[in-house]
PyMOL Python script that loads the backbone (N, CA, C, O; Angstrom):
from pymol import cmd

cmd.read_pdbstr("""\
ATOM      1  N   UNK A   1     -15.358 -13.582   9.850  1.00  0.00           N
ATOM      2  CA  UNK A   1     -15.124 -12.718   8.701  1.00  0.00           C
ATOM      3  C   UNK A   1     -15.205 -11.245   9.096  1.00  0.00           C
ATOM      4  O   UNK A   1     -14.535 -10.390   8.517  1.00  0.00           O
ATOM      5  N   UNK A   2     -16.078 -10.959  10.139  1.00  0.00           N
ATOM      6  CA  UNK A   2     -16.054  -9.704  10.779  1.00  0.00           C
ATOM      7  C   UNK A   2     -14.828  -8.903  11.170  1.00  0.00           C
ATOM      8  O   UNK A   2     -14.616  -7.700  11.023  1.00  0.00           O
ATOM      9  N   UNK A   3     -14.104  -9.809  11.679  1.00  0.00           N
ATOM     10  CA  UNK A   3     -12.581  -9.243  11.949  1.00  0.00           C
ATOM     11  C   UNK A   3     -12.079  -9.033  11.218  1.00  0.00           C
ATOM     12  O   UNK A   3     -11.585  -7.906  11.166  1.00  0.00           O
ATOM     13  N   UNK A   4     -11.873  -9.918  10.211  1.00  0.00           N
ATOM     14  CA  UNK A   4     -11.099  -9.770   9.235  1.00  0.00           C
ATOM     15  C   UNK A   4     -11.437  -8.184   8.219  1.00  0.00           C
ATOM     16  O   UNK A   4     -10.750  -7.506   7.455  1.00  0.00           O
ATOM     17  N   UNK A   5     -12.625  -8.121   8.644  1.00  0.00           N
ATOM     18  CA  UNK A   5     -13.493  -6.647   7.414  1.00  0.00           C
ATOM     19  C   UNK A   5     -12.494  -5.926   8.098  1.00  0.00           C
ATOM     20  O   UNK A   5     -11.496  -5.488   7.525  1.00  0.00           O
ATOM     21  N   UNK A   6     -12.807  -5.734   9.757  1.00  0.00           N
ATOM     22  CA  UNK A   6     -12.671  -4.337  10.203  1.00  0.00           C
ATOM     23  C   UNK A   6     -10.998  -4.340  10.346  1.00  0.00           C
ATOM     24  O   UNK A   6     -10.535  -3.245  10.666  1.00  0.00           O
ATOM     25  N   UNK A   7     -10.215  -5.218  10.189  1.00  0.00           N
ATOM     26  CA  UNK A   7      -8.671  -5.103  10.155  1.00  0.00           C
ATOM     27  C   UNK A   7      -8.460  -4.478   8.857  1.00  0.00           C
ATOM     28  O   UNK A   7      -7.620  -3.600   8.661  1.00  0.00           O
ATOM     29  N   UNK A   8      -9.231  -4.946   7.991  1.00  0.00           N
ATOM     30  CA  UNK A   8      -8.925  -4.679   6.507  1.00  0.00           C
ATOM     31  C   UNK A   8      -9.250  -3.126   6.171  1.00  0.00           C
ATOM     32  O   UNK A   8      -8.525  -2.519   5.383  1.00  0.00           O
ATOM     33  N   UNK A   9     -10.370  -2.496   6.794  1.00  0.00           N
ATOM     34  CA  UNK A   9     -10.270  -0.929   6.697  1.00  0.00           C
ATOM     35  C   UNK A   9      -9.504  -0.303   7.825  1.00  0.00           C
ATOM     36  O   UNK A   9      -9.232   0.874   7.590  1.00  0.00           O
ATOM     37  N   UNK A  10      -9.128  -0.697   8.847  1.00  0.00           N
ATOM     38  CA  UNK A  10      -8.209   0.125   9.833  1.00  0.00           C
ATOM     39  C   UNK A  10      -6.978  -0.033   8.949  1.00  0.00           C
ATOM     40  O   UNK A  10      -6.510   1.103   8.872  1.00  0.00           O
ATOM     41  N   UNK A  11      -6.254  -0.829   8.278  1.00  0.00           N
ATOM     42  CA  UNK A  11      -5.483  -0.500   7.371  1.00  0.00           C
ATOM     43  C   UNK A  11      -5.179   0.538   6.312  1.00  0.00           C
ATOM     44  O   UNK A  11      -4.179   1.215   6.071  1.00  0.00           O
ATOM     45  N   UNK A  12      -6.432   0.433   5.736  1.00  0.00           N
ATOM     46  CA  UNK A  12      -6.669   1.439   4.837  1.00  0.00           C
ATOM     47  C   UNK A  12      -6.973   2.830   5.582  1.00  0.00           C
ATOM     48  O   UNK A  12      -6.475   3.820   5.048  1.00  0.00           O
ATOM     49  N   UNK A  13      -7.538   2.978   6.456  1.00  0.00           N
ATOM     50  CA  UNK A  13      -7.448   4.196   7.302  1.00  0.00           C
ATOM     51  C   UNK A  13      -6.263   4.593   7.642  1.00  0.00           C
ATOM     52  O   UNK A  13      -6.116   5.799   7.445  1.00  0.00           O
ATOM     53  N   UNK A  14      -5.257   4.007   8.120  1.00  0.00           N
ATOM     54  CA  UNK A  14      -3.679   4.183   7.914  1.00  0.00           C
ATOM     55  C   UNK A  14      -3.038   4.241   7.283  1.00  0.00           C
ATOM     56  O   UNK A  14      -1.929   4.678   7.591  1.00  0.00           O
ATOM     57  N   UNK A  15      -3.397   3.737   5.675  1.00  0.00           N
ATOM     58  CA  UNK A  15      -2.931   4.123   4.678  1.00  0.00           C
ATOM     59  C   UNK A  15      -3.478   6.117   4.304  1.00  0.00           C
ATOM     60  O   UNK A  15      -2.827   7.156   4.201  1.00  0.00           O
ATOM     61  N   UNK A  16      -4.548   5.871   4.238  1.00  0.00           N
ATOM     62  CA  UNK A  16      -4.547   7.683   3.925  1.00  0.00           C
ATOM     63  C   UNK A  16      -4.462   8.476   5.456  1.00  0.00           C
ATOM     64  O   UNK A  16      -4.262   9.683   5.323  1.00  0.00           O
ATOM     65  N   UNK A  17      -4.548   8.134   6.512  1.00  0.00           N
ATOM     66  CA  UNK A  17      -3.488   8.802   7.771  1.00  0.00           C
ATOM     67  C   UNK A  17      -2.453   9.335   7.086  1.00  0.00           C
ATOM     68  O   UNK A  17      -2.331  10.534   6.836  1.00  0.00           O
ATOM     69  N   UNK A  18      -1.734   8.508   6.787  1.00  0.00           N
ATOM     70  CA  UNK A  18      -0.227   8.416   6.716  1.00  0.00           C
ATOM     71  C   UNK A  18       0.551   9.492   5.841  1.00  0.00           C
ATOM     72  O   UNK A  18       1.618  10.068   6.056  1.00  0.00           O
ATOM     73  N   UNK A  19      -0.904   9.616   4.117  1.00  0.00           N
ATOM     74  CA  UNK A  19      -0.570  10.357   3.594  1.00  0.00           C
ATOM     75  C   UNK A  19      -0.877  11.820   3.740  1.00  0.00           C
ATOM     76  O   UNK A  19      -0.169  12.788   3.464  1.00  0.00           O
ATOM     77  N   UNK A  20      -2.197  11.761   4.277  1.00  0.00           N
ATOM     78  CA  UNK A  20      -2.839  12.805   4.954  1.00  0.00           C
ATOM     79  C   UNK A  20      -1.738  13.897   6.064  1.00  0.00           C
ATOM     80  O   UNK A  20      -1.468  15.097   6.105  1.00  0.00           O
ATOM     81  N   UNK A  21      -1.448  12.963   6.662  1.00  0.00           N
ATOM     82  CA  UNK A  21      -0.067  13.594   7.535  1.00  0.00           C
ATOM     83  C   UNK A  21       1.431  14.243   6.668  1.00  0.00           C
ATOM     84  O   UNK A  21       2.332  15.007   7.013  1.00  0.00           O
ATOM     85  N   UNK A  22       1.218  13.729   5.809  1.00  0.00           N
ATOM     86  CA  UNK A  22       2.527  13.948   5.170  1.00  0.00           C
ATOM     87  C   UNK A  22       2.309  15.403   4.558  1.00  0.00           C
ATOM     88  O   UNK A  22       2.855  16.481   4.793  1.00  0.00           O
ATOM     89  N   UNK A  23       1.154  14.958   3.557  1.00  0.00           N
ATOM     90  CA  UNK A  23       0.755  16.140   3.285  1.00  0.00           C
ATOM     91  C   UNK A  23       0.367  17.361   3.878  1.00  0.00           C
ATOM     92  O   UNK A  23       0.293  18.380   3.191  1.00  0.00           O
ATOM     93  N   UNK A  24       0.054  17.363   5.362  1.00  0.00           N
ATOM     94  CA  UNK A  24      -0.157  18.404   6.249  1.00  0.00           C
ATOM     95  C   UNK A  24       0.930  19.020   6.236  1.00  0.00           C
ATOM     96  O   UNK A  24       1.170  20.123   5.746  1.00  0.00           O
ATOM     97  N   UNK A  25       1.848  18.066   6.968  1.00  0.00           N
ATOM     98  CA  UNK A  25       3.305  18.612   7.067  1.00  0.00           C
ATOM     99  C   UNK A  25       4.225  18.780   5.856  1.00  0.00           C
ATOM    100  O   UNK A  25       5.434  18.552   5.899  1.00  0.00           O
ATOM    101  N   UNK A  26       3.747  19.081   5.076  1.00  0.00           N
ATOM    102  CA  UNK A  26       4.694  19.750   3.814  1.00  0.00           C
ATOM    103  C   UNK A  26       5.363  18.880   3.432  1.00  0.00           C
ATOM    104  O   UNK A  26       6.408  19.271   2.913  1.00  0.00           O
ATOM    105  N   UNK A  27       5.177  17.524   3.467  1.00  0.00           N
ATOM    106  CA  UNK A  27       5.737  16.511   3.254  1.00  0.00           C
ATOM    107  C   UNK A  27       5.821  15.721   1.934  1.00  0.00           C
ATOM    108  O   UNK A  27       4.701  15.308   1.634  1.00  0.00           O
ATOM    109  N   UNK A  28       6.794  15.361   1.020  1.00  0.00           N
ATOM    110  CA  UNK A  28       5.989  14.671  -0.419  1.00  0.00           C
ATOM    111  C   UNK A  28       5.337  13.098   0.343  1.00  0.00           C
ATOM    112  O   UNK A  28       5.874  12.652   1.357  1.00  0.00           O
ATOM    113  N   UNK A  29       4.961  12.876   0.136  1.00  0.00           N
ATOM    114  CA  UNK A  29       3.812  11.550   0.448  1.00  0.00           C
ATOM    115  C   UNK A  29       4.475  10.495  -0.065  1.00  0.00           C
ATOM    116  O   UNK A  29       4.995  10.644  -1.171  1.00  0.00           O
ATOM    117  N   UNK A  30       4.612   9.027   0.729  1.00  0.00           N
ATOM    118  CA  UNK A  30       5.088   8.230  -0.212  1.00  0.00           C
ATOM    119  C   UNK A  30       4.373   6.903   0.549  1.00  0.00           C
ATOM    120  O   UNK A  30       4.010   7.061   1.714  1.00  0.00           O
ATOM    121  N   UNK A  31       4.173   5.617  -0.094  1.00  0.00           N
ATOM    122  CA  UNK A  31       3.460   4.475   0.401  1.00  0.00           C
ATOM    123  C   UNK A  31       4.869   3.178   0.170  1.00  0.00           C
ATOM    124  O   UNK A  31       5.817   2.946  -0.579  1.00  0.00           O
ATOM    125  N   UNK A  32       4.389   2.794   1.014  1.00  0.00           N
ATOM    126  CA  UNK A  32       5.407   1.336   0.397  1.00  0.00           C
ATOM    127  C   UNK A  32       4.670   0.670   0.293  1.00  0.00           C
ATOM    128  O   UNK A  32       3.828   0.628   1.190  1.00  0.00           O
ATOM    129  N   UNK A  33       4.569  -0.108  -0.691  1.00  0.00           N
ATOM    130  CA  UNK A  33       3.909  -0.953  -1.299  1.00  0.00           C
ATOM    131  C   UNK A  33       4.701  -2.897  -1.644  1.00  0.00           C
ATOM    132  O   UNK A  33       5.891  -2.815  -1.946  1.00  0.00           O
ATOM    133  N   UNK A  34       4.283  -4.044  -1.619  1.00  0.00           N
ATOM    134  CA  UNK A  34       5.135  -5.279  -1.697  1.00  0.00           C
ATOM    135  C   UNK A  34       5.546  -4.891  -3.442  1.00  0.00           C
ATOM    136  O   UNK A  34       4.807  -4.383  -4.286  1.00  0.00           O
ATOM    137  N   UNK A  35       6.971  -5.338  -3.580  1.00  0.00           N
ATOM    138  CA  UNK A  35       7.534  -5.295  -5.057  1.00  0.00           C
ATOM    139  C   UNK A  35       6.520  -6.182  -5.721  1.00  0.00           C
ATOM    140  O   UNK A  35       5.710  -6.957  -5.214  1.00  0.00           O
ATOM    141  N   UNK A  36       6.706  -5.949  -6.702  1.00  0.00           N
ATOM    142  CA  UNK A  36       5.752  -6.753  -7.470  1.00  0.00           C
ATOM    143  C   UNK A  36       6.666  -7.248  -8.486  1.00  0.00           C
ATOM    144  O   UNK A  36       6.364  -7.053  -9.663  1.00  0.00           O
ATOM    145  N   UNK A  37       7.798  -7.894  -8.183  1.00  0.00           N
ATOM    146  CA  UNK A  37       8.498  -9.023  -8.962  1.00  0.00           C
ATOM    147  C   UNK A  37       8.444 -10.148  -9.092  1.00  0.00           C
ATOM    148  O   UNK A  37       7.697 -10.762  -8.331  1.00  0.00           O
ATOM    149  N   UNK A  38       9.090 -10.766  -9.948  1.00  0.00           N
ATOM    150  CA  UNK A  38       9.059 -12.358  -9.943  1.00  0.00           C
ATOM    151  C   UNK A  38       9.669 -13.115  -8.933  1.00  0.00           C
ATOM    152  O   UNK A  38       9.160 -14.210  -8.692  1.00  0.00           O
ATOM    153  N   UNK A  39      10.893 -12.679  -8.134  1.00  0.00           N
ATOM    154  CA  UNK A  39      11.240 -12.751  -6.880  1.00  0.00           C
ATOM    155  C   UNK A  39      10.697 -12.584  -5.729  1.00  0.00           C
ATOM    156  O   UNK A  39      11.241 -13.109  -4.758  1.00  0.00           O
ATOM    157  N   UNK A  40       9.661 -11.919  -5.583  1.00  0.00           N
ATOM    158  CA  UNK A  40       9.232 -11.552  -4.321  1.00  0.00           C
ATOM    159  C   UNK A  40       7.834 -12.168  -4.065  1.00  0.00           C
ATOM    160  O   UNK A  40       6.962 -11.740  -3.309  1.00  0.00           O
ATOM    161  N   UNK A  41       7.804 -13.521  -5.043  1.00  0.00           N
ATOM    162  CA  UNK A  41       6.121 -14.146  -4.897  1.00  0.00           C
ATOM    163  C   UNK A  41       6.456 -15.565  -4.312  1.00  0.00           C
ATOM    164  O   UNK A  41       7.107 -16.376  -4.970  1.00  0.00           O
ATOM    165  N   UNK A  42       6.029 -15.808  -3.167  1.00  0.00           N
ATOM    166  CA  UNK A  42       6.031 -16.856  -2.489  1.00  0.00           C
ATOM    167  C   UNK A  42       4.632 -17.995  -2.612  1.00  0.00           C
ATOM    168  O   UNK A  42       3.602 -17.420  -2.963  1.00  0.00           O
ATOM    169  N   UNK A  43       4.488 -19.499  -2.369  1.00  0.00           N
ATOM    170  CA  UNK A  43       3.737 -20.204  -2.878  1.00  0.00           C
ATOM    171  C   UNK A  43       3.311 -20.367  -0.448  1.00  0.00           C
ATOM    172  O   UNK A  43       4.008 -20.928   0.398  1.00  0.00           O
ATOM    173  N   UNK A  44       2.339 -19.810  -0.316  1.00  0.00           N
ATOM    174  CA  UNK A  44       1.497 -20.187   0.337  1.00  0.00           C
ATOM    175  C   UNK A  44       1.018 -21.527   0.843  1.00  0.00           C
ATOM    176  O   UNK A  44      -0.191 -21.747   0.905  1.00  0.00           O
ATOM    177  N   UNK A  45       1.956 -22.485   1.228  1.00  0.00           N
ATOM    178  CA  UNK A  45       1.087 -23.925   1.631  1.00  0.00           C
ATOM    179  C   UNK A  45       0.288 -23.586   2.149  1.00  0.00           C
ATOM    180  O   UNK A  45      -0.661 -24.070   1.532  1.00  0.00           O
ATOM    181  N   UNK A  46      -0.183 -22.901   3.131  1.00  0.00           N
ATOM    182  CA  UNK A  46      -1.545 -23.411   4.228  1.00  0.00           C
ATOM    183  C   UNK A  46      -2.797 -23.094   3.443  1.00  0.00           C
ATOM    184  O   UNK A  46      -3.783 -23.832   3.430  1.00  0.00           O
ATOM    185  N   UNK A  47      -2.691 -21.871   2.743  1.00  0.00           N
ATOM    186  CA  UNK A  47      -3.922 -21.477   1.991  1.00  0.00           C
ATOM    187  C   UNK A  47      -3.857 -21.720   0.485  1.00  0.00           C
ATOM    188  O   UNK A  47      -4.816 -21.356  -0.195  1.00  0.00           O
ATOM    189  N   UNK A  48      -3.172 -22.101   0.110  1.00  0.00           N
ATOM    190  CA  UNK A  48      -3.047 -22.312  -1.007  1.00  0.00           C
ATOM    191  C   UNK A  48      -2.777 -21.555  -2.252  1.00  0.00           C
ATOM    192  O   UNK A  48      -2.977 -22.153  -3.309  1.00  0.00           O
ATOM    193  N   UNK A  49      -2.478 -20.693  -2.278  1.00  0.00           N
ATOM    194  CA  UNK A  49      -2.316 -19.407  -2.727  1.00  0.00           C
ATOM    195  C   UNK A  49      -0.909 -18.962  -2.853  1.00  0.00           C
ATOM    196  O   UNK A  49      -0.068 -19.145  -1.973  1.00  0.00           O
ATOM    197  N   UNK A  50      -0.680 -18.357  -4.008  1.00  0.00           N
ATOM    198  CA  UNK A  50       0.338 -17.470  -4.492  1.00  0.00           C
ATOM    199  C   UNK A  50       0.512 -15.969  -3.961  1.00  0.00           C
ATOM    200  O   UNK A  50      -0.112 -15.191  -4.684  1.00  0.00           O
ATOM    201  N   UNK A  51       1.180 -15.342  -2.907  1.00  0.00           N
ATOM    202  CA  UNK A  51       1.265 -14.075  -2.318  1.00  0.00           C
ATOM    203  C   UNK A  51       2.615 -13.738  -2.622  1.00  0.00           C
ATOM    204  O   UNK A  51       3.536 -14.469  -2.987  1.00  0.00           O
ATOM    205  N   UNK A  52       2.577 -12.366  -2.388  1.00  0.00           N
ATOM    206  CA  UNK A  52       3.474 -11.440  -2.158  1.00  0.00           C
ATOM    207  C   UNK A  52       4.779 -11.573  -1.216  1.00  0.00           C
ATOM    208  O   UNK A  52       4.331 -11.707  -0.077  1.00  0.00           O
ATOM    209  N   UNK A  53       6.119 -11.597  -1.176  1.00  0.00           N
ATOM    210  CA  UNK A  53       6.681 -11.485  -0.394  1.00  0.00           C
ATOM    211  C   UNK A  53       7.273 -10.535   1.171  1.00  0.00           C
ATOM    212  O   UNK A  53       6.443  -9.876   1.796  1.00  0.00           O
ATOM    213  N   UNK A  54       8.665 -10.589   1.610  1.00  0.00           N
ATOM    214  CA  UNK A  54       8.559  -9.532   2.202  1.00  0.00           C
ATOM    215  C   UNK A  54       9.185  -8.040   1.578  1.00  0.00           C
ATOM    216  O   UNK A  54       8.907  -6.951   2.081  1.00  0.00           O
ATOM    217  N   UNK A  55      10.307  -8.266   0.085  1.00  0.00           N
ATOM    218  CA  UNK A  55      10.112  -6.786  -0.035  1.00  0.00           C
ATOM    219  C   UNK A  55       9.374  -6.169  -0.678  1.00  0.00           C
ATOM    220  O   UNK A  55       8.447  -6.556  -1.389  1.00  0.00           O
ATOM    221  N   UNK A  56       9.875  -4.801  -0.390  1.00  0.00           N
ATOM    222  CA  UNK A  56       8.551  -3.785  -0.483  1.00  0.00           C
ATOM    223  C   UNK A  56       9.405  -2.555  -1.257  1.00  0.00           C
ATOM    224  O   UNK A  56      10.635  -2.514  -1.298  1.00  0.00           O
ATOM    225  N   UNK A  57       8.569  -1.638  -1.815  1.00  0.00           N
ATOM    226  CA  UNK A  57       9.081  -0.700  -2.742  1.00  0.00           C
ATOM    227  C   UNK A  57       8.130   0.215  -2.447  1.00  0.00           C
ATOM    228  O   UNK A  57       6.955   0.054  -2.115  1.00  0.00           O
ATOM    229  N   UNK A  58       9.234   1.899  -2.721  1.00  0.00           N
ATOM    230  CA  UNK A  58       8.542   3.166  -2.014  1.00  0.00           C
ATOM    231  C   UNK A  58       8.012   3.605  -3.120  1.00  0.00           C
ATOM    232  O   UNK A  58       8.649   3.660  -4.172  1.00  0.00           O
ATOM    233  N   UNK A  59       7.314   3.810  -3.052  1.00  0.00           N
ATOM    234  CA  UNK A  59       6.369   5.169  -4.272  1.00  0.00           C
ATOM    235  C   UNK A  59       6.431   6.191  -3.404  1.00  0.00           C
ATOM    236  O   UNK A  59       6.573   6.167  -2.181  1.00  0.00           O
ATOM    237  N   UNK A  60       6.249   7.556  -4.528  1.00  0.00           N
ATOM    238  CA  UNK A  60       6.224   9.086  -4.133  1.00  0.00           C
ATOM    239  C   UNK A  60       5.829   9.601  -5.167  1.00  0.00           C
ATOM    240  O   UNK A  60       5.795   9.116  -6.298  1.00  0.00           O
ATOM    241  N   UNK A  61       5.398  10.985  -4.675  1.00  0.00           N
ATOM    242  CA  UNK A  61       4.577  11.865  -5.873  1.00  0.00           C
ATOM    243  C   UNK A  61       5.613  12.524  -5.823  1.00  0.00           C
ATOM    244  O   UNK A  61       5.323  13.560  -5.225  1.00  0.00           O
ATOM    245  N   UNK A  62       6.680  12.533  -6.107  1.00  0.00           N
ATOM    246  CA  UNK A  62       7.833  12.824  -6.629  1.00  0.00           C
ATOM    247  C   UNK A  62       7.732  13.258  -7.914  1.00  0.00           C
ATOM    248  O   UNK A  62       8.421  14.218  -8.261  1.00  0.00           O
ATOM    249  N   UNK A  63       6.825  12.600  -8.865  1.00  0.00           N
ATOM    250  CA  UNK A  63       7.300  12.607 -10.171  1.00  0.00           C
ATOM    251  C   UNK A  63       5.372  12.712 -10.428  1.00  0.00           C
ATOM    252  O   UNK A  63       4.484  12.439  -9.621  1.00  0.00           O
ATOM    253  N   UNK A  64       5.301  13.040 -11.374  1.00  0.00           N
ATOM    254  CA  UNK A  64       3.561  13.378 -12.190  1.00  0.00           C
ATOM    255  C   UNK A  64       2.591  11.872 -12.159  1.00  0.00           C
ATOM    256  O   UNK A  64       1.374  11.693 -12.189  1.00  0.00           O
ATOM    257  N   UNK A  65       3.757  10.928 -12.084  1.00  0.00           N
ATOM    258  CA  UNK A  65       2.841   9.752 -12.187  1.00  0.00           C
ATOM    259  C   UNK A  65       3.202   9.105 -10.860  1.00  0.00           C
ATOM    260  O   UNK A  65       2.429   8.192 -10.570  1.00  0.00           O
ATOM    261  N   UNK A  66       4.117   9.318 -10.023  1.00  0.00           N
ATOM    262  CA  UNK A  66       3.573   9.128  -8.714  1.00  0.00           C
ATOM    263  C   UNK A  66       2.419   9.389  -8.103  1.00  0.00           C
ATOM    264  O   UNK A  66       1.622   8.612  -7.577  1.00  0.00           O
ATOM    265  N   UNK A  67       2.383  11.120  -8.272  1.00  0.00           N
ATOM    266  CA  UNK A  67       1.130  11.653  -7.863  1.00  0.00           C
ATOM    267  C   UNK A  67       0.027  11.112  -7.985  1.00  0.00           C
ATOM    268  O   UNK A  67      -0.762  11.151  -7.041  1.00  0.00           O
ATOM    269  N   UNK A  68      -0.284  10.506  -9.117  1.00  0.00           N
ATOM    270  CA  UNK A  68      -1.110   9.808  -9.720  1.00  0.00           C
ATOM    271  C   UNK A  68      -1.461   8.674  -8.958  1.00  0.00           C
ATOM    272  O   UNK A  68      -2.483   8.505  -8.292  1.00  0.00           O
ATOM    273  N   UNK A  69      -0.487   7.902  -9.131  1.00  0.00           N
ATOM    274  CA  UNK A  69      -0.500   6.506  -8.287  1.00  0.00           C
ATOM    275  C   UNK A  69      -1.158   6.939  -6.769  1.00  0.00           C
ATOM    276  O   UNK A  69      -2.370   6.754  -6.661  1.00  0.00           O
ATOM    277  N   UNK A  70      -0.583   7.388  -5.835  1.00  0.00           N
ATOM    278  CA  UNK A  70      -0.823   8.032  -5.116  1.00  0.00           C
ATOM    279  C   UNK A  70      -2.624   7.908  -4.726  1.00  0.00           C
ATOM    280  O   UNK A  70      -3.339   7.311  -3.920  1.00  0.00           O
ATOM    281  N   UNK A  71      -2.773   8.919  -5.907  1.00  0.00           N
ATOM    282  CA  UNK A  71      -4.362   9.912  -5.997  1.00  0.00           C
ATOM    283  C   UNK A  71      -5.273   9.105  -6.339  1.00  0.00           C
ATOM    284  O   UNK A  71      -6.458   9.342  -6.108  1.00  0.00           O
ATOM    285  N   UNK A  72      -4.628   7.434  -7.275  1.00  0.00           N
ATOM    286  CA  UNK A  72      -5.668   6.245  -7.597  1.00  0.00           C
ATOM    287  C   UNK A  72      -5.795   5.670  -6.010  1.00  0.00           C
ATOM    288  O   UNK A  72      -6.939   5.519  -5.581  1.00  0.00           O
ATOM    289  N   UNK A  73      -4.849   5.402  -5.276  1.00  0.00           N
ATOM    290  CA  UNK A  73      -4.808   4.397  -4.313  1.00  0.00           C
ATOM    291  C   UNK A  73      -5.722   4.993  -3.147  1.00  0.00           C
ATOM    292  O   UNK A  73      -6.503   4.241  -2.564  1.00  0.00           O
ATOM    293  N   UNK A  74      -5.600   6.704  -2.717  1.00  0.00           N
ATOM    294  CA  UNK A  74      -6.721   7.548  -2.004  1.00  0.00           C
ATOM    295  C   UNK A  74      -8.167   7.097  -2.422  1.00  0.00           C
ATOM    296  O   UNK A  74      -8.993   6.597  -1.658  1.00  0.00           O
ATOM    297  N   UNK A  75      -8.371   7.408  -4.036  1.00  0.00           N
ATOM    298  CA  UNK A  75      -9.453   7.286  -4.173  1.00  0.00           C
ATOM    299  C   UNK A  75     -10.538   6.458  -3.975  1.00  0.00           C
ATOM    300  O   UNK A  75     -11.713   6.656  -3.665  1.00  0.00           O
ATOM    301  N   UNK A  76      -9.485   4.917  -4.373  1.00  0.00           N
ATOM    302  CA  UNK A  76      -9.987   3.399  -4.056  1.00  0.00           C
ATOM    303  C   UNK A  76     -10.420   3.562  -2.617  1.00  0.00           C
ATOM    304  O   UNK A  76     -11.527   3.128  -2.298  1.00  0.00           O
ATOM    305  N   UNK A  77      -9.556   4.219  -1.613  1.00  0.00           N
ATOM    306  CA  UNK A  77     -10.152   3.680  -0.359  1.00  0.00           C
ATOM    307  C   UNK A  77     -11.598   5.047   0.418  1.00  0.00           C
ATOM    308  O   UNK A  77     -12.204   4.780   1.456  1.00  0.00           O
TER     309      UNK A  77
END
""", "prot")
cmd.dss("prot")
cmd.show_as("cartoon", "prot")
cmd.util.cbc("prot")
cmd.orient("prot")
């Protein structure tokens, strides 16, 4: 389970890298994130479980509630 922790925050450390960088560089910030459609949810045999597929959709603080989105997902981590 140990591995699994520390994969799970080096992620998230790359997630605000990523934006962190963007934002240095004058950049608008954007995350891709898995769609969250009814199409894009696959049924998991091995674990049993309902996940996410492979596409993915960009967010940006493009817009007031990007930013937002954005500024929730920083904060969480």
């Amino acid at each position: 389970m140990e591995k699994r922790k520390r994969a799970a925050i080096r992620e998230m450390k790359k997630v605000a890298e990523e934006i962190y960088n963007d934002l240095e560089g004058k950049r608008i910030p954007e995350l891709e994130v898995p769609s969250r459609t009814k199409s894009n949810i696959e049924f998991d045999e091995r674990h049993g479980v309902w996940k996410y597929g492979s596409n993915v959709t960009t967010r940006s603080a493009t817009s007031l509630s990007g930013a937002q989105m954005l500024l929730r997902t920083i904060y969480t981590i």
